[in-house]
PyMOL commands that place a pseudoatom at each C-alpha (Angstrom):
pseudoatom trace, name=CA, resn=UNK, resi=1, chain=A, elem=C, hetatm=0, pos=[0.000, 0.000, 0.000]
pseudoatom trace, name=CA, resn=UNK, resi=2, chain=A, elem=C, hetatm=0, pos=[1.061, 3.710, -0.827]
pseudoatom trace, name=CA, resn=UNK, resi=3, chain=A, elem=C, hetatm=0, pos=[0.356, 6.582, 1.113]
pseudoatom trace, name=CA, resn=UNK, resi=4, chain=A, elem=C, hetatm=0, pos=[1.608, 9.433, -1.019]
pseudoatom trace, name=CA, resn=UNK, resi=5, chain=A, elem=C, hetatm=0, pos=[1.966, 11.859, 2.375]
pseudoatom trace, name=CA, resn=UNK, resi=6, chain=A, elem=C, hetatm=0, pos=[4.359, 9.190, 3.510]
pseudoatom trace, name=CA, resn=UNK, resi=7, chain=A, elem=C, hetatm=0, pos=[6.824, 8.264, 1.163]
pseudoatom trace, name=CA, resn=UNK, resi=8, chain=A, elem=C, hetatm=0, pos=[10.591, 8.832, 1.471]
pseudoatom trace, name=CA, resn=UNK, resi=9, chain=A, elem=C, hetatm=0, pos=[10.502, 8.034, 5.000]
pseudoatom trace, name=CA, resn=UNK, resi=10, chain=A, elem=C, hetatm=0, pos=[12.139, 4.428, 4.663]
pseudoatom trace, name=CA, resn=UNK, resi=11, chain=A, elem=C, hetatm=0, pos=[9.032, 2.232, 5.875]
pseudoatom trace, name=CA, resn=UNK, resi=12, chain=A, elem=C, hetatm=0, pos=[9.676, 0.467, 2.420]
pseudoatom trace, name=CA, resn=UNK, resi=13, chain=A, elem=C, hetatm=0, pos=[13.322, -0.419, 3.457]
pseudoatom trace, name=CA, resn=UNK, resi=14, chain=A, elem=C, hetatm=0, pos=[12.006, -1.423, 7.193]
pseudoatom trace, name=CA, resn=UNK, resi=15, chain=A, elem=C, hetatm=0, pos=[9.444, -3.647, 5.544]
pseudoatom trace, name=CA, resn=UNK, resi=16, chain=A, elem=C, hetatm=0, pos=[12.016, -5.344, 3.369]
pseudoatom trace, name=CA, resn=UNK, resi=17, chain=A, elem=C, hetatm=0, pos=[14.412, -5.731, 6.349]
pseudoatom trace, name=CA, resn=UNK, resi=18, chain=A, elem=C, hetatm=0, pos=[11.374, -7.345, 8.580]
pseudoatom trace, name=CA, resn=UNK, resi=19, chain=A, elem=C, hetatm=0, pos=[10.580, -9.245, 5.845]
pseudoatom trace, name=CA, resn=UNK, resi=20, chain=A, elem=C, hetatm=0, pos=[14.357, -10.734, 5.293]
pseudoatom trace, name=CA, resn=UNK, resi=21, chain=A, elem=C, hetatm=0, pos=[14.824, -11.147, 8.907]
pseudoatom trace, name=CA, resn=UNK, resi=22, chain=A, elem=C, hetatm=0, pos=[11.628, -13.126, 9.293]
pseudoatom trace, name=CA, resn=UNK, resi=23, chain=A, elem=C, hetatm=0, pos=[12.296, -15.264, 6.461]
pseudoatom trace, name=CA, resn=UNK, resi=24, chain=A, elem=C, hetatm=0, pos=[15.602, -15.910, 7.534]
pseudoatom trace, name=CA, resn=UNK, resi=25, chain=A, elem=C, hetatm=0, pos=[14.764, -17.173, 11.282]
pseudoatom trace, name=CA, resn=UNK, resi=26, chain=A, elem=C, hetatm=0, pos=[12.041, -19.655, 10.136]
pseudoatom trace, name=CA, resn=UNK, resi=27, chain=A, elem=C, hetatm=0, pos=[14.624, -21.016, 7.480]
pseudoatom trace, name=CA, resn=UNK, resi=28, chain=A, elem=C, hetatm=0, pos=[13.585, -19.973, 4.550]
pseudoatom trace, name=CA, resn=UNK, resi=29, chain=A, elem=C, hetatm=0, pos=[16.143, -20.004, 1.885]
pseudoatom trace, name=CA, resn=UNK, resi=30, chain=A, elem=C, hetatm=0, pos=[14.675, -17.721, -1.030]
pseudoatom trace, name=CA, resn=UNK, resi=31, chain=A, elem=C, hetatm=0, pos=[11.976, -14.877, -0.520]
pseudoatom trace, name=CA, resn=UNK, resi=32, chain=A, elem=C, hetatm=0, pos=[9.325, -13.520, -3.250]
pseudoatom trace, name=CA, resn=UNK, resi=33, chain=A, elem=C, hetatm=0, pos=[7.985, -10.086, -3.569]
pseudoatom trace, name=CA, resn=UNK, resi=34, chain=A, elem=C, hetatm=0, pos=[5.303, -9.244, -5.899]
pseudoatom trace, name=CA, resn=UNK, resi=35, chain=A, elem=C, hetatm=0, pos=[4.399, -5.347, -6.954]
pseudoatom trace, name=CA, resn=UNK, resi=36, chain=A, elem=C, hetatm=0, pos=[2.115, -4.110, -9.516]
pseudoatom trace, name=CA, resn=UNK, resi=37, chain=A, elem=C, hetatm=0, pos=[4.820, -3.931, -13.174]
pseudoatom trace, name=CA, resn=UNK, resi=38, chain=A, elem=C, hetatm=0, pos=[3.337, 0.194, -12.846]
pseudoatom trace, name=CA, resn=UNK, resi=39, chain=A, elem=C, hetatm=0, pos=[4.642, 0.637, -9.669]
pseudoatom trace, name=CA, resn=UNK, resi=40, chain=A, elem=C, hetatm=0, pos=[9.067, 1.452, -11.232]
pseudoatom trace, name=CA, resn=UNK, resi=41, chain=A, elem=C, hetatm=0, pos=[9.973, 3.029, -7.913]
pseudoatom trace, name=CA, resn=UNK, resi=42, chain=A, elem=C, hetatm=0, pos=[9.176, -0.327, -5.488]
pseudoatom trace, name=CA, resn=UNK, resi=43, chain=A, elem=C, hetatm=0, pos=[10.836, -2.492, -8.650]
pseudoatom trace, name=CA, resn=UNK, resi=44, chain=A, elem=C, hetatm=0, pos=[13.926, -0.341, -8.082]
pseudoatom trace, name=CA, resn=UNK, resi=45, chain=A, elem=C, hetatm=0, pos=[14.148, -0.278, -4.664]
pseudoatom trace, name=CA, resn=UNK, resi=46, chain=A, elem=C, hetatm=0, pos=[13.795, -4.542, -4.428]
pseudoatom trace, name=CA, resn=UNK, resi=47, chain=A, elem=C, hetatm=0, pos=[16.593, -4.201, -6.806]
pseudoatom trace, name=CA, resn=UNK, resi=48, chain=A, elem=C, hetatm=0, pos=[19.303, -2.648, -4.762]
pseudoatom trace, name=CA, resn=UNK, resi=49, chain=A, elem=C, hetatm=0, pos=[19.477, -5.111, -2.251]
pseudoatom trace, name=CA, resn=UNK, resi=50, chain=A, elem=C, hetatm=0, pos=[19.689, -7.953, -4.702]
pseudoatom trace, name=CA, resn=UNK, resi=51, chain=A, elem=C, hetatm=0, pos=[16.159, -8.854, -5.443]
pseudoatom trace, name=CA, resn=UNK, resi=52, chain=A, elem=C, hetatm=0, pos=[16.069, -9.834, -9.482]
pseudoatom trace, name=CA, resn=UNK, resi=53, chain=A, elem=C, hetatm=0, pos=[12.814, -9.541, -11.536]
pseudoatom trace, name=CA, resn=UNK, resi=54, chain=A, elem=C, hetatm=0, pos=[11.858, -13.164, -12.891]
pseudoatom trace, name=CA, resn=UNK, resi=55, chain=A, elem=C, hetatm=0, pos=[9.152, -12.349, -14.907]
pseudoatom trace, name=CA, resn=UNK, resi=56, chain=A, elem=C, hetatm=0, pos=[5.903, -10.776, -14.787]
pseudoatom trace, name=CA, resn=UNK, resi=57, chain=A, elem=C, hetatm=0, pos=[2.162, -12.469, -13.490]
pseudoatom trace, name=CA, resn=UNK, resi=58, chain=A, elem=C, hetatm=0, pos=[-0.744, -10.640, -15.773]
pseudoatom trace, name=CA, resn=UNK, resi=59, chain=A, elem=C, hetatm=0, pos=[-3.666, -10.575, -13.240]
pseudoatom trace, name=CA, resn=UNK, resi=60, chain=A, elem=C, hetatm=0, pos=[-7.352, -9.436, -12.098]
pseudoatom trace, name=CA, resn=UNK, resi=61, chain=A, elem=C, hetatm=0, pos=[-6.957, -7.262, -9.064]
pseudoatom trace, name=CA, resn=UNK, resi=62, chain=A, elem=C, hetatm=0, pos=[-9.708, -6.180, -6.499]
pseudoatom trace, name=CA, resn=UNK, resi=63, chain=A, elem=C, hetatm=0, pos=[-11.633, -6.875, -9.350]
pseudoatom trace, name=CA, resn=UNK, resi=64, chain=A, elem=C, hetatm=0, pos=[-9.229, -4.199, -11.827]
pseudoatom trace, name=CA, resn=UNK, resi=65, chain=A, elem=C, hetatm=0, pos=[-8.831, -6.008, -14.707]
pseudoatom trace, name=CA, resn=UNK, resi=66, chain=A, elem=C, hetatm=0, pos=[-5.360, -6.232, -16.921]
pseudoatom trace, name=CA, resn=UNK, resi=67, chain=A, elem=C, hetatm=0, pos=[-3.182, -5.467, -13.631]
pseudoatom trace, name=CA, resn=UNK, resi=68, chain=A, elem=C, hetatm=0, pos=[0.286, -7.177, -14.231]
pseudoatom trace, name=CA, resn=UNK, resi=69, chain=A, elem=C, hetatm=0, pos=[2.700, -8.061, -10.999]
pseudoatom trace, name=CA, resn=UNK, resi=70, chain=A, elem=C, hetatm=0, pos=[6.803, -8.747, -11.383]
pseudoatom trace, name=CA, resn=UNK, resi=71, chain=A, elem=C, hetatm=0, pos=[7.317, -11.232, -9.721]
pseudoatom trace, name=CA, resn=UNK, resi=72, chain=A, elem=C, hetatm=0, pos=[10.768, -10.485, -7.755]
pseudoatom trace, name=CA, resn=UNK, resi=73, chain=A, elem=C, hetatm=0, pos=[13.025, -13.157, -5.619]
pseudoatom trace, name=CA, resn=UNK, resi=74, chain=A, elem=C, hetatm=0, pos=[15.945, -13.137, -3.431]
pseudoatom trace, name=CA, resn=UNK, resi=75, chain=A, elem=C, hetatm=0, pos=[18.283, -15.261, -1.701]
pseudoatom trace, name=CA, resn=UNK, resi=76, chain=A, elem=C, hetatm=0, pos=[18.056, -15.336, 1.986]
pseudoatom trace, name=CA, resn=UNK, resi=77, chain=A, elem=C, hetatm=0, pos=[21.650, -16.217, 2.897]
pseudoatom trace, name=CA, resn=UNK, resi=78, chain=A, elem=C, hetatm=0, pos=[24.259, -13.561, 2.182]
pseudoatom trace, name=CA, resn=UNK, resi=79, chain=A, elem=C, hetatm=0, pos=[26.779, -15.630, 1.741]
pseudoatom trace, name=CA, resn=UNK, resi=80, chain=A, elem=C, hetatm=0, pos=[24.728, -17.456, -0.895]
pseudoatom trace, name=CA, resn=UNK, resi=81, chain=A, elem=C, hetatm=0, pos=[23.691, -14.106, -2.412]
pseudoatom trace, name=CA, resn=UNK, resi=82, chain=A, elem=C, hetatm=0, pos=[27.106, -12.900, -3.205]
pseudoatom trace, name=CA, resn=UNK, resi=83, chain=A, elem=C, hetatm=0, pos=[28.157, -16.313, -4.291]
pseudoatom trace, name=CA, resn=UNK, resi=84, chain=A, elem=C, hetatm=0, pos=[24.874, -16.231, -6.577]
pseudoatom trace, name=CA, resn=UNK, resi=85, chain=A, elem=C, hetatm=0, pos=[25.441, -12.765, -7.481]
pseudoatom trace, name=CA, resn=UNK, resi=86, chain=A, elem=C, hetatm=0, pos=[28.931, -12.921, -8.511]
pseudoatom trace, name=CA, resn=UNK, resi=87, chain=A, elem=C, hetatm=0, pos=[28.690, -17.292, -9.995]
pseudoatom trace, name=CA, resn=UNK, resi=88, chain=A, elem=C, hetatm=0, pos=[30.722, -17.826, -13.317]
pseudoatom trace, name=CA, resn=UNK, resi=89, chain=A, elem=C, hetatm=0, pos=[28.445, -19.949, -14.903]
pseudoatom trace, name=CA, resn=UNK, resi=90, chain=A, elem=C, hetatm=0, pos=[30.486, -23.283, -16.296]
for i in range(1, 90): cmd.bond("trace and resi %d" % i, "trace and resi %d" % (i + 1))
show_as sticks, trace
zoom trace
């Protein structure tokens, strides 16, 4: 949700954060965020800490029809991020 009054205030980056270090207590290895394709501003800021867009979901939402979500994902462990990140494929 987007409260225009609010923005730049970093509750995006504190949700993310939460978010990571939920997923990474109950074990979860990989995490998926979903935002409307529209919506460049969230896309960009999953990007910076390493989420990658793998592809996008068209949709019906709240009843809106021809929505579209990117899908997003992430690696949980850092250690595995960087190696994923930074992997010579063979």
């Amino acid at each position: 949700m987007f409260i225009p009054s609010e923005k730049h205030k970093g509750y995006g980056k504190a949700f993310v954060s939460f978010y990571e270090e939920y997923a990474r207590r109950q074990g979860c290895r990989e995490l998926r965020m979903d935002t409307n394709v529209m919506n460049v501003r969230a896309r960009a800021m999953y990007q910076k800490p390493g989420y990658e867009e793998r592809g996008v979901i068209p949709c019906v939402f709240n009843g809106i029809p021809d929505c579209s979500w990117c899908v997003l994902k992430s690696i949980c462990d850092q250690a595995e991020r960087n190696y994923s990140l930074h992997a010579v494929p063979p």
